[in-house]
MIMARMI-901446 format. One line per 2 residues: number of its first residue (from 1); their letters; for each residue y, x, z of N, C-alpha, C, O, CB. Coordinates in pm, 1 decimal, always signed. Glycine has a CB too. Example, Ala and Ser with C-alpha at 12.3 -4.5 7.8 and 13.67 -1.06 7.14 Angstrom:
2
1> AS> -569.0/+1319.0/+780.0/-450.0/+1230.0/+780.0/-330.0/+1320.0/+780.0/-331.9/+1423.6/+846.5/-447.3/+1130.8/+904.6  -225.0/+1285.0/+708.0/-106.0/+1367.0/+714.0/+3.0/+1290.0/+787.0/+113.8/+1340.9/+803.9/-59.8/+1408.4/+572.5
END
This chain:
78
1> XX> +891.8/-760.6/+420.8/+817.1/-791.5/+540.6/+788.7/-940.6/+553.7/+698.1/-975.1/+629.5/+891.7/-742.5/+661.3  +865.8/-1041.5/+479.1/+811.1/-1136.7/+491.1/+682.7/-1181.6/+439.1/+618.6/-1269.4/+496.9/+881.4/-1192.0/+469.1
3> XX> +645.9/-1130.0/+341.6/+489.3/-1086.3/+285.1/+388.0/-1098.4/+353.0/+284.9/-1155.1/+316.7/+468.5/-959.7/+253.1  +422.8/-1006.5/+537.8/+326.2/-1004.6/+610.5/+355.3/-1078.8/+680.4/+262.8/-1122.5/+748.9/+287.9/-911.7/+655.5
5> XX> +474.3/-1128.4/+702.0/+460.2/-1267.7/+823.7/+388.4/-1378.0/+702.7/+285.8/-1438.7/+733.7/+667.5/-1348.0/+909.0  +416.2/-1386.6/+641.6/+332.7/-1505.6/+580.3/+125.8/-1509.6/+572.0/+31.3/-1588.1/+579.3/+401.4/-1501.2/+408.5
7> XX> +157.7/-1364.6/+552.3/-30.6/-1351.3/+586.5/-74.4/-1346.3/+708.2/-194.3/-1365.5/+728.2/-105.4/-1221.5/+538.1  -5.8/-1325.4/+791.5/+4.1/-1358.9/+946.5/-26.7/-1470.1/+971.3/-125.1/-1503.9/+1037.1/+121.9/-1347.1/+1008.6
9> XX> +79.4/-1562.7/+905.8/+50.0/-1667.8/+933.6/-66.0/-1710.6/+914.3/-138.5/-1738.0/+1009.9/+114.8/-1726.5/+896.0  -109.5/-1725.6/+775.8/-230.3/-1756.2/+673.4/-332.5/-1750.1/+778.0/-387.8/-1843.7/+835.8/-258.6/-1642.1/+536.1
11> XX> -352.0/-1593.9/+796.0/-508.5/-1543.6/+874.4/-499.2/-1593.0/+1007.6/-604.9/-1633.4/+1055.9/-540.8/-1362.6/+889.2  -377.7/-1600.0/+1090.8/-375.5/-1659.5/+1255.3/-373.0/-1511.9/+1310.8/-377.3/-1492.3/+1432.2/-536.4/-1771.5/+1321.6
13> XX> -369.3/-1457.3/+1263.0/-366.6/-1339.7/+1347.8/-275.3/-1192.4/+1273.9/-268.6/-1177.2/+1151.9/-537.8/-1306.4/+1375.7  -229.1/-1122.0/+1346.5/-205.0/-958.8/+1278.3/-284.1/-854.5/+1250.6/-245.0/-753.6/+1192.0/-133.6/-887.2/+1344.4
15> XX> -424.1/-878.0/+1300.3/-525.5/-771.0/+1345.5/-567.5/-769.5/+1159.1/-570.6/-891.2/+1140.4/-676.8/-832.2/+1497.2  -593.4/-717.9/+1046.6/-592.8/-727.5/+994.3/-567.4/-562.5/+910.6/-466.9/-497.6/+939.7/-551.2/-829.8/+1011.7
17> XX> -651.7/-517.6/+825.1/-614.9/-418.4/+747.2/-548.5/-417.7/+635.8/-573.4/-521.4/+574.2/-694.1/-368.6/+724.8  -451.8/-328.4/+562.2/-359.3/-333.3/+461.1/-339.6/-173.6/+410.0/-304.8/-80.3/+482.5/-222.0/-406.5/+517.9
19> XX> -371.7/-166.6/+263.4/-321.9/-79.5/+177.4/-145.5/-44.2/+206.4/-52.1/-124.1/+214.1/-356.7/-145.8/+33.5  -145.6/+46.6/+213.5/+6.9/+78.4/+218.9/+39.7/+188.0/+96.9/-23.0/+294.0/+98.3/+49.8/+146.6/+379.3
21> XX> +146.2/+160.7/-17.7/+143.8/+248.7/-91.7/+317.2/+266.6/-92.1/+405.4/+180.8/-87.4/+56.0/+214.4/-222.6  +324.8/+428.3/-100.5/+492.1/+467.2/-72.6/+525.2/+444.6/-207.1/+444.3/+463.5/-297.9/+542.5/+637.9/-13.5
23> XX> +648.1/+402.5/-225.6/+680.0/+389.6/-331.7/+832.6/+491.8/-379.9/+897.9/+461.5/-479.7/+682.5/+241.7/-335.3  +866.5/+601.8/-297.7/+971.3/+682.1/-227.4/+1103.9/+579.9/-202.5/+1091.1/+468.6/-151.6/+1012.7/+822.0/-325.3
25> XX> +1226.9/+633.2/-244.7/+1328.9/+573.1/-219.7/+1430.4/+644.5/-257.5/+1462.8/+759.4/-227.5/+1334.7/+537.6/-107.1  +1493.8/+542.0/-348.2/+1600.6/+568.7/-445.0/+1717.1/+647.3/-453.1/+1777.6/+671.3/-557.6/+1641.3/+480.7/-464.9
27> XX> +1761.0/+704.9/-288.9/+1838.3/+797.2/-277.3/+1956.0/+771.1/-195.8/+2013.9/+846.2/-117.2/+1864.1/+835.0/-389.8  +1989.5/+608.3/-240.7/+2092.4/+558.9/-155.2/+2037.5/+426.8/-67.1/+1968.7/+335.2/-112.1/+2221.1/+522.2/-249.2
29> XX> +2079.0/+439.5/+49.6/+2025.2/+307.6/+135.3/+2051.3/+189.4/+93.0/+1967.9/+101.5/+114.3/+2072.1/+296.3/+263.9  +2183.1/+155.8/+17.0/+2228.8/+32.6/-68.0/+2136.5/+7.9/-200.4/+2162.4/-78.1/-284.5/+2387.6/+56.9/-117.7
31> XX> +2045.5/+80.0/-205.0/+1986.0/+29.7/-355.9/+1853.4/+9.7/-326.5/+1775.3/-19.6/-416.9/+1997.7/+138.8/-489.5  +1802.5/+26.1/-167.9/+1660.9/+22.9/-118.8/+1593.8/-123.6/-191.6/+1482.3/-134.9/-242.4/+1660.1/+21.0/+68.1
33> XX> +1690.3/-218.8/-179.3/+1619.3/-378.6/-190.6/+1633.3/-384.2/-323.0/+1519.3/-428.2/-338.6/+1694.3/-522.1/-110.2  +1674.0/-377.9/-431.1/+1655.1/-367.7/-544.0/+1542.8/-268.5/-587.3/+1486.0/-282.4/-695.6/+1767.7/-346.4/-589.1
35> XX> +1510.8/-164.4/-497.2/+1474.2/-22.8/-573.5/+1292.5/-106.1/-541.3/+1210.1/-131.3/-629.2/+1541.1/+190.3/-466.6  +1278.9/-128.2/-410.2/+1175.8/-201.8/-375.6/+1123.7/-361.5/-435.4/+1002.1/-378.0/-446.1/+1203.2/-203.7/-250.0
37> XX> +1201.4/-457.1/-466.9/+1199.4/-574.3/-527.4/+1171.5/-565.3/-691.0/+1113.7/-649.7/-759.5/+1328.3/-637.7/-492.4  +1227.5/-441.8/-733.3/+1216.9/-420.4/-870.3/+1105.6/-382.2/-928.7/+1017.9/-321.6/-867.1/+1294.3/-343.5/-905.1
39> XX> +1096.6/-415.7/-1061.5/+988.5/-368.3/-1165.0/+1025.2/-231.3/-1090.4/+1128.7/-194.2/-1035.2/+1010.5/-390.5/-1360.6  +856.9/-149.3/-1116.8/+859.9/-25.0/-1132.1/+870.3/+40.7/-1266.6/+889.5/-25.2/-1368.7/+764.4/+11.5/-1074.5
41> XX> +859.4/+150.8/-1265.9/+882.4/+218.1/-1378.7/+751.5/+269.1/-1461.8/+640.2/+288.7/-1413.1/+967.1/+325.8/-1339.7  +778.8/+281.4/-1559.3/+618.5/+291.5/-1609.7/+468.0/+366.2/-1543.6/+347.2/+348.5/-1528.5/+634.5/+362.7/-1734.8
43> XX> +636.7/+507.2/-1508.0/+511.9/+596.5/-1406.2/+452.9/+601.5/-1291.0/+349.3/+651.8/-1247.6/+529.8/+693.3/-1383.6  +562.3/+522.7/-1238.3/+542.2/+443.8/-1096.4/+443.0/+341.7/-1102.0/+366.7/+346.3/-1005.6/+671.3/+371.5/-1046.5
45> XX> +422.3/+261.0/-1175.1/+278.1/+155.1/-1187.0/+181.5/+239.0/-1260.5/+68.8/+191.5/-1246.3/+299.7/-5.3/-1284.1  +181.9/+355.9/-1340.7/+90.1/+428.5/-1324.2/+24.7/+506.2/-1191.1/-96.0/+528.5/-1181.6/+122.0/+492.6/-1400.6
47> XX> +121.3/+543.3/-1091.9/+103.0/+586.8/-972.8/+68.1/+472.1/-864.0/+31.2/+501.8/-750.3/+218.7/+660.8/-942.9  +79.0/+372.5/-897.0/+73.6/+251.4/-777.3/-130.7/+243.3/-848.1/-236.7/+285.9/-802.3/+236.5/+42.3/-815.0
49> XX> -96.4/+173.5/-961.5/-245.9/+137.9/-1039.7/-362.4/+256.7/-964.7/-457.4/+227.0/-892.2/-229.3/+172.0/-1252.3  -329.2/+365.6/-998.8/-388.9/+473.7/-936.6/-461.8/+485.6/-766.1/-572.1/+509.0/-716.7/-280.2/+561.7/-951.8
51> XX> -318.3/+452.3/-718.2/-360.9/+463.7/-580.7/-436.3/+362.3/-536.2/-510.5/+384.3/-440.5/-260.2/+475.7/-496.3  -432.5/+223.9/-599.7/-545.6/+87.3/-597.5/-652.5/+145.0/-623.8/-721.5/+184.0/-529.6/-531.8/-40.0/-705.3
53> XX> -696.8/+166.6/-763.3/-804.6/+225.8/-781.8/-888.4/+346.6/-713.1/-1011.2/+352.9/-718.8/-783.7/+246.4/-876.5  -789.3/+461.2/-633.7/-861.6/+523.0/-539.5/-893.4/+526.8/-424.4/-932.8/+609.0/-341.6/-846.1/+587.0/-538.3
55> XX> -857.6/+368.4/-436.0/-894.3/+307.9/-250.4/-970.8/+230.9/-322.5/-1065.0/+226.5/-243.3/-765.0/+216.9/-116.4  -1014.2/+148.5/-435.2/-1139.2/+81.0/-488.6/-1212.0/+118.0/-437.6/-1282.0/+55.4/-358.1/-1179.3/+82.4/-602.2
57> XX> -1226.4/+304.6/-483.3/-1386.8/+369.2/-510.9/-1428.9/+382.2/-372.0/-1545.4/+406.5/-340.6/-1400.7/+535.5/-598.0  -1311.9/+362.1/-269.8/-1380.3/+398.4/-114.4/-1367.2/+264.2/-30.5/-1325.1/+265.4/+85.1/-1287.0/+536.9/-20.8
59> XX> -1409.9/+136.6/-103.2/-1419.7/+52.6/-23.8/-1563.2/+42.3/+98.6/-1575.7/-10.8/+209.0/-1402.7/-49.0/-114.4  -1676.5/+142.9/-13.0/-1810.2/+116.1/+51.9/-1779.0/+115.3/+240.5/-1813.2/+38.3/+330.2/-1932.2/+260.0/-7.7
61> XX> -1671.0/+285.3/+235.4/-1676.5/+317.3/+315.3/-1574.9/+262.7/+439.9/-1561.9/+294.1/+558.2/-1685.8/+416.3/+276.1  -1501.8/+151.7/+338.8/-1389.0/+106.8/+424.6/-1483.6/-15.5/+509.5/-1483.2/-46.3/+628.7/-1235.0/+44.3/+322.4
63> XX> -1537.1/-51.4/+431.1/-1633.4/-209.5/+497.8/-1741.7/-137.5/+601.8/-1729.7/-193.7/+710.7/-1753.5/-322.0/+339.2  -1836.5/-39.9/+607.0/-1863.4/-2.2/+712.8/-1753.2/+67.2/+850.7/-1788.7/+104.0/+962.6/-1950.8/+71.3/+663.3
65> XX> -1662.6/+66.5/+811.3/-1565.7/+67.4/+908.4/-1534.5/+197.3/+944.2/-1520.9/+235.3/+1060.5/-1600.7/-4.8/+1017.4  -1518.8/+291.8/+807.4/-1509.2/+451.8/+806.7/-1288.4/+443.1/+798.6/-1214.9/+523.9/+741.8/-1630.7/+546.9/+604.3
67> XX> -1258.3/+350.4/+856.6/-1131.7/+328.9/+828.0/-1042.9/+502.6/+828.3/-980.6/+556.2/+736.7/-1078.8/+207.8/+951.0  -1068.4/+547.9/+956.3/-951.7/+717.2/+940.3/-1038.9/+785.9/+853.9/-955.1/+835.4/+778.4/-917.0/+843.0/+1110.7
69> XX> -1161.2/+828.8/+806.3/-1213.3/+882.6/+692.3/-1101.2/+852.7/+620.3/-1003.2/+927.2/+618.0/-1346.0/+833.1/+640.4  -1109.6/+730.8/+550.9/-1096.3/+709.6/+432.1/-925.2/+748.0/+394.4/-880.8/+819.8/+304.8/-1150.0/+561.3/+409.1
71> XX> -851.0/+667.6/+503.6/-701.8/+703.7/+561.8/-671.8/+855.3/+539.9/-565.5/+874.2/+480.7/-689.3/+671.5/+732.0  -722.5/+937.4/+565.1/-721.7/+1088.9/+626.1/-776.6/+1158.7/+416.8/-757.5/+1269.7/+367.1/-901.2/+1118.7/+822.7
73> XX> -815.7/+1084.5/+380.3/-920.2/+1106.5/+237.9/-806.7/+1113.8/+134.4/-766.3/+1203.3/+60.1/-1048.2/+957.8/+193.9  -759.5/+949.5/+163.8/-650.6/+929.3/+62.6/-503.4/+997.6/+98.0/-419.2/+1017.5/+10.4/-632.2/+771.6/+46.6
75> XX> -488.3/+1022.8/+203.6/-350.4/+1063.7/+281.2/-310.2/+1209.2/+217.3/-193.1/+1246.5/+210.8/-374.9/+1077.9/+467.1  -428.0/+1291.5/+167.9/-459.7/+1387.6/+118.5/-449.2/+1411.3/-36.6/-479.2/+1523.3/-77.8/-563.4/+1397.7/+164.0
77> XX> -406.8/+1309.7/-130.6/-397.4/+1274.3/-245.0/-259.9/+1269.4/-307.6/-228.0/+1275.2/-426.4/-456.7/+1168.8/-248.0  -184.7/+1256.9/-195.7/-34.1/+1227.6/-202.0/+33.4/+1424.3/-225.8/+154.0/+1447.4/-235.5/+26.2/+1123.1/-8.5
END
């Protein structure tokens, strides 16, 4: 989360849109910050790469401001 206080900062504001991609979770609550901080796993940056790329192909619709389309599009992929 400091990630986004720092772009917070950056932009002056919070109002701001952001990709969110799950990345699940490792099983035990003690291994969350490693499990998250860490390299992923091959298939996992195959699955991350993926989910970039299928929010690429729907940027047209993200910039006219089809934001829950697109949300509701990809949410559906998972």
């Amino acid at each position: 989360h400091n990630g986004l206080r720092d772009i917070i900062a950056a932009l002056g504001t919070p109002n701001f849109y952001r990709l969110r991609i799950g990345i699940g979770h490792p099983g035990d609550k003690n291994l969350v910050v490693d499990y998250v901080l860490g390299k992923p796993s091959t298939l996992d940056r195959q699955c991350i790469d993926e989910a970039i790329a299928e929010s690429i192909r729907h940027m047209d619709q993200i910039i006219r401001g089809e934001i829950n389309t697109v949300m509701n599009t990809l949410h559906k992929l998972t």
